[in-house]
N, C-alpha and C positions, 0 to 999 in steps of 0.2 A: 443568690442562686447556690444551690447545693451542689458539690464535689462531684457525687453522680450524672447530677444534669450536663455539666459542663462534660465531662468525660465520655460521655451518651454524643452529645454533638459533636466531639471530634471525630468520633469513630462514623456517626453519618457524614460528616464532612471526605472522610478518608474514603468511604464508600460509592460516595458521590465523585469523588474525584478519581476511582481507579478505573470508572466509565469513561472518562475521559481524556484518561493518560496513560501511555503505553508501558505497565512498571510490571506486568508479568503475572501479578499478583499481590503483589507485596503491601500495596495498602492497602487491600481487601482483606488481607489477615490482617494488619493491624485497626483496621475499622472493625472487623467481626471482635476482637480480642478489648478492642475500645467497650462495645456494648456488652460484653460480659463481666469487665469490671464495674462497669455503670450499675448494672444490673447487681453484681453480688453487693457494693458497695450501697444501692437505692435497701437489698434485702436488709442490711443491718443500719438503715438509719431508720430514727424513731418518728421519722414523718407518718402519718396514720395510710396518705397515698401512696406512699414507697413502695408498700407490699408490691401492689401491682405496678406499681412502675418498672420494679427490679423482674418480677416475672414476665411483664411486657419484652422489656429490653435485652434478656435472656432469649426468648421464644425467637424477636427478632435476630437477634445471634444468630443462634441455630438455622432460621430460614434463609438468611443470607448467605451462611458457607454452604447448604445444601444448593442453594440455588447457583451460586459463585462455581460449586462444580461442576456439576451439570453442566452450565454453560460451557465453562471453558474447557470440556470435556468436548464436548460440539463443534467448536470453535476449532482446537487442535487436531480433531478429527478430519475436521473437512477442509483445513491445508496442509495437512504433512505431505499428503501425494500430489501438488501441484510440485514441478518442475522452479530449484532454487536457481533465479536466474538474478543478476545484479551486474550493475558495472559494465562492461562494452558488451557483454552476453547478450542483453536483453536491446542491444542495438540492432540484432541480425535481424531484417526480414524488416526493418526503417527504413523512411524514406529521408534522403537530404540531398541541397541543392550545392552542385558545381557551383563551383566558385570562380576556376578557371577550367582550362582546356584541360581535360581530361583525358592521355592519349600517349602512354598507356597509364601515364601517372599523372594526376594532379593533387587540388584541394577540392574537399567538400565543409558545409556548414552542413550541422546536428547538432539541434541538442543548444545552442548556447556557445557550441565550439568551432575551431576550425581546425580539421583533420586532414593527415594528409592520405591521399585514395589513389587508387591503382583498379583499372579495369578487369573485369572475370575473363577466364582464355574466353577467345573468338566471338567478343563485341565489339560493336562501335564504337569508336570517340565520345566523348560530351563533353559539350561546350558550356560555355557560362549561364550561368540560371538553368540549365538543364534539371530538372531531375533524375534521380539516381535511388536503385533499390538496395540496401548495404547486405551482400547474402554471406561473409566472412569479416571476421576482424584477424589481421592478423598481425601482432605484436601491437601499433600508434597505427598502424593503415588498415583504412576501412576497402575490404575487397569488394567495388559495387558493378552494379549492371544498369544503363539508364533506364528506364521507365521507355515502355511500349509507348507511340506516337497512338491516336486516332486518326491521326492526318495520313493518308497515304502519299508514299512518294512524287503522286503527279499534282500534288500541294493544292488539290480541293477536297474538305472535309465529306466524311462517309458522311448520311444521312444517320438521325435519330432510328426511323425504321431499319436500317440494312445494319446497325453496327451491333446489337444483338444478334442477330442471324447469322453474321460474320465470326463471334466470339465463340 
């Protein structure tokens, strides 16, 4: 196999793999950069097929980084304006379960973890297994609210029809 050939297939290789791996770009030029040497290297070998192979592998070049931009032109367009949320940020407005009595502090489980939580002014208690909405983090404590009951206080469940109507 010929210098070219092999050099051709790492740059598909590289192109193939920057669909699959999160590197920003970076294999993508050195794949697009791959079939361009393939390509000039196929134009100065004396194989009778080279011509067109090196013009092939050229052309392909070219249509990859046109296409490689575009995309990721699309791509960074349509999330630079979503909201950078990461780390306890993207915890607000989750739900996790009491762990113990909640009142005005306890713990919660989120997430894999166990946090320790402190009630929103002017709710109620929550007790264990309770659920809990997290509407603040603030500092290691999750500031939560439990979750609305469907049960009403006189501890017989609303009906399917009325608790629509009610909402």
């Amino acid at each position: 196999m010929e210098a070219f050939a092999i050099i051709a297939l790492i740059g598909i290789g590289l192109l193939a793999a920057e669909l699959l791996l999160p590197t920003g770009g970076l294999l993508a030029a050195l794949g697009i950069a791959g079939l361009v040497v393939g390509g000039i290297l196929a134009l100065q070998s004396s194989d009778s097929a080279a011509e067109y192979i090196g013009g092939a592998l050229i052309t392909l070049a070219i249509l990859s980084a046109v296409s490689f931009f575009y995309v990721s032109r699309k791509v960074i367009r349509s999330t630079w304006q979503l909201p950078k949320r990461a780390g306890t940020e993207e915890m607000v407005g989750g739900e996790a379960e009491a762990r113990s009595t909640i009142d005005p502090t306890g713990q919660v489980f989120m997430r894999g973890t166990l946090w320790s939580a402190r009630l929103a002014d002017g709710v109620s208690p929550a007790g264990p297994g309770d659920r809990v909405t997290v509407e603040a983090v603030d500092g290691l404590t999750l500031v939560v609210r439990p979750v609305a009951d469907v049960t009403p206080r006189s501890g017989h469940p609303i009906p399917q029809s009325e608790q629509g109507a009610s909402e």
